[in-house]
C-alpha positions in Angstrom: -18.5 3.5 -14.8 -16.6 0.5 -16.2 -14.6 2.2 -18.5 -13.7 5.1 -16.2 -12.7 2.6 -13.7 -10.3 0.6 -16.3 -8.9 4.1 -17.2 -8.3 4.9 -13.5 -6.5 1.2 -13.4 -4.6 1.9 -16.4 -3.1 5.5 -15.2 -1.9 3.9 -11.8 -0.9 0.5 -13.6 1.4 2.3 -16.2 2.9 4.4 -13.6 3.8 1.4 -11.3 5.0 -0.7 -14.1 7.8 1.6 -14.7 8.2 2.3 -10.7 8.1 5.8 -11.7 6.9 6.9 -8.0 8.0 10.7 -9.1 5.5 10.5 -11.7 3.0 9.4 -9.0 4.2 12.3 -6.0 3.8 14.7 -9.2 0.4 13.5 -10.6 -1.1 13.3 -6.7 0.1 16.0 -4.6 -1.7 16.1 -0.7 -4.1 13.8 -2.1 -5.7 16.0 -4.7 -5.2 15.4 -8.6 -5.1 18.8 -10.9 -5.8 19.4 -14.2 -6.4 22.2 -17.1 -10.0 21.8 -18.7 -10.9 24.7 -21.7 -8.4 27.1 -20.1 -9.9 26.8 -16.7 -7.9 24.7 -13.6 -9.7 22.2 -11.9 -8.7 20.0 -9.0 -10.5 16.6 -7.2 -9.4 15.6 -4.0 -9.8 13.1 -1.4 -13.4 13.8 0.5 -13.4 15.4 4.0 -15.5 14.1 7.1 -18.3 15.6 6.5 -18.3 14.9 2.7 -18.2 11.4 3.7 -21.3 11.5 6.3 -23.0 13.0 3.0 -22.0 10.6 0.5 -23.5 8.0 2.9 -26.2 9.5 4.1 -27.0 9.4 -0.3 -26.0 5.9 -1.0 -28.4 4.8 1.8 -31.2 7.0 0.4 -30.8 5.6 -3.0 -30.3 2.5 -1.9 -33.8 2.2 -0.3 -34.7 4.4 -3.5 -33.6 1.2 -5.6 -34.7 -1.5 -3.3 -38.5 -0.3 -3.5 -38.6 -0.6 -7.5 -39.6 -3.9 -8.1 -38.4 -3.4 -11.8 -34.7 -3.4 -10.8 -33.3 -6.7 -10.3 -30.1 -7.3 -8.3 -27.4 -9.2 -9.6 -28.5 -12.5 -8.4 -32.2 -12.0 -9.6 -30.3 -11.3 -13.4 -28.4 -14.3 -13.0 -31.3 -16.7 -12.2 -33.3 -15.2 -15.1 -29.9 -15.2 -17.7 -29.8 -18.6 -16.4 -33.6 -19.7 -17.8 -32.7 -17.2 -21.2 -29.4 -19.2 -21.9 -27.3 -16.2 -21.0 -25.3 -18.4 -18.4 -23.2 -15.5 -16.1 -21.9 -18.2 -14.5 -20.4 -19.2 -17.2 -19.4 -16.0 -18.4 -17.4 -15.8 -15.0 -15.8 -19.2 -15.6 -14.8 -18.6 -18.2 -12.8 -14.9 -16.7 -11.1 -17.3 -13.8 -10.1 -19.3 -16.7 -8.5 -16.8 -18.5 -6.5 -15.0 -15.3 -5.6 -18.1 -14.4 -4.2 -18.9 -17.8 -2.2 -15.5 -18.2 -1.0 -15.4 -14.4 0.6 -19.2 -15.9 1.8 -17.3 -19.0 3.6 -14.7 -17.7 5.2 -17.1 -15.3 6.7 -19.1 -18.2 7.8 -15.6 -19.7 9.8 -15.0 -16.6 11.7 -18.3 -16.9 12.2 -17.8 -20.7 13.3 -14.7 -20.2 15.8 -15.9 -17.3 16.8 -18.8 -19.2 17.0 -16.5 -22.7 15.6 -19.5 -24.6 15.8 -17.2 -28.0 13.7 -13.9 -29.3 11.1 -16.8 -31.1 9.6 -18.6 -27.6 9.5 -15.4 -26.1 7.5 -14.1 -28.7 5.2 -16.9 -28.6 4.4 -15.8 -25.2 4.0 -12.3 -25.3 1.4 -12.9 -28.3 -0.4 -15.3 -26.4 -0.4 -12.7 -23.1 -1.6 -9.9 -25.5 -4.3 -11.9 -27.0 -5.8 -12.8 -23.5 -5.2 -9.0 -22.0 -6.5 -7.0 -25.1 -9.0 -9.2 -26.6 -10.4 -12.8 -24.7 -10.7 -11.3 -21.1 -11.9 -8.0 -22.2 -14.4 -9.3 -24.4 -15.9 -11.6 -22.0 -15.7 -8.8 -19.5 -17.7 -6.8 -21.6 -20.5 -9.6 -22.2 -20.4 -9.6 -18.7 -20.8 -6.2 -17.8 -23.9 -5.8 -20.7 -26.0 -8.1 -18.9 -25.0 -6.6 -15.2 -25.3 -2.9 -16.4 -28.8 -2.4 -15.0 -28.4 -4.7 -11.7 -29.2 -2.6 -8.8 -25.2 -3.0 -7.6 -24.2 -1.5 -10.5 -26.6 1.3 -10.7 -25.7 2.2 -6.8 -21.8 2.4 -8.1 -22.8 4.8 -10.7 -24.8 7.1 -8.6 -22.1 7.1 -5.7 -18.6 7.2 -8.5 -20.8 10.6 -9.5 -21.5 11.8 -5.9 -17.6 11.6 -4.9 -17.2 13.4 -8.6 -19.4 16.0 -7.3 -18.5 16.5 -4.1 -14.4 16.2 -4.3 -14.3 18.6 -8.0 -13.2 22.2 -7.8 -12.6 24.8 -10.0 -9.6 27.5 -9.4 -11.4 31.0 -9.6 -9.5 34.7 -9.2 -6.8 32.3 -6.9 -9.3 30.5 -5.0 -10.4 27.2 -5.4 -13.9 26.1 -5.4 -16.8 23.5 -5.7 -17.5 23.2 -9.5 -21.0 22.7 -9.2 -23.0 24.5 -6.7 -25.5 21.6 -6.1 -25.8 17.9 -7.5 -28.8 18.6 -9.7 -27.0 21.3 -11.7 -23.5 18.3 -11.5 -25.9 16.1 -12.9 -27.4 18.6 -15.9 -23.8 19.6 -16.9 -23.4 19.5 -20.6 -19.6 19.7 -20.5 -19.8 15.6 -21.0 -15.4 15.6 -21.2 -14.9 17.5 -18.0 -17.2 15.4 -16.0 -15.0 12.2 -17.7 -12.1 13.4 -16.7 -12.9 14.4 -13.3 -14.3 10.8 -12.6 -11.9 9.4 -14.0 -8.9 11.2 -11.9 -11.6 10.9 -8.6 -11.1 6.8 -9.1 -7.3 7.0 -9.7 -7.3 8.5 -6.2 -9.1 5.5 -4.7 -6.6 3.1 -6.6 -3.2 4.4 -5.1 
């Protein structure tokens, strides 16, 4: 789920950074997103009414599902026990704020060097610092984050409903007609094709990010 979602933020992010909004009207027409997949055309979409009352109607079943296992611990509950282990969260997330804070103050002083043009070797200074923080420090302390969350009950709900809306918003074109990929969750769920079912989450989350 993690990864998909920083794909999803990546597509959007690189097509804002550029303000390309063509790119984005041509990538997400009526709210759908289509793609080619082993020859074959699929298509996710935004989720109807009724696919909405279903997708709740599932999160609140799993949730209960989730709540009566006393062997999955909530977020909290793995925080208070990291705590006693010496696997300090809190400290994890500290550290995070840190971090944004520090590049949100880094790119500020890249502005004003770039306004100012103080010379090609302070702006470089900058950008290495910036790309250290982005690409290696934040992510890595995201990722020792994220290993000792991965099993909280939160995170486990977000996986099951990211692969509900997957299910429920994918289509297939077939003889000019589009329709559902998967004729029930259980055979979604069983699917083998592991790159189509990527993808499709993947374009399903860049739908909730623009």
């Amino acid at each position: 789920m993690e990864d998909r979602t920083k794909e999803a933020e990546k597509i959007v992010s690189e097509m804002n950074k550029d303000f390309e909004l063509s790119k984005i009207e041509e990538f997400i027409k009526d709210n759908k997103i289509s793609f080619t997949h082993n020859d074959k055309q699929y298509r996710v979409r935004l989720l109807n009414a009724r696919e909405k009352e279903e997708l709740d109607l599932l999160r609140a079943r799993k949730f209960g599902e989730l709540m009566k296992d006393k062997n999955i611990l909530t977020e909290k509950e793995i925080m208070e026990v990291s705590s006693e282990r010496n696997l300090e969260i809190g400290d994890i997330n500290d550290q995070i704020k840190k971090s944004q804070s520090e590049l949100e103050d880094l790119n500020l002083k890249l502005g004003e060097a770039i306004s100012k043009n103080v010379g090609e070797v302070v702006l470089k200074e900058y950008k290495n610092k910036i790309e250290e923080l982005e690409k290696i420090k934040i992510p890595i302390l995201n990722t020792r984050k994220n290993l000792l969350l991965q099993f909280s009950l939160e995170n486990q709900l977000l996986n099951y409903v990211a692969q509900i809306i997957t299910y429920l918003s994918l289509e297939v074109m077939e003889e000019g007609i589009w329709k559902k990929a998967f004729n029930n969750f259980e055979i979604f769920q069983n699917c083998q094709d592991e790159q189509l079912i990527e993808k499709a989450a993947t374009y399903s989350l860049v739908l909730q990010y623009v």
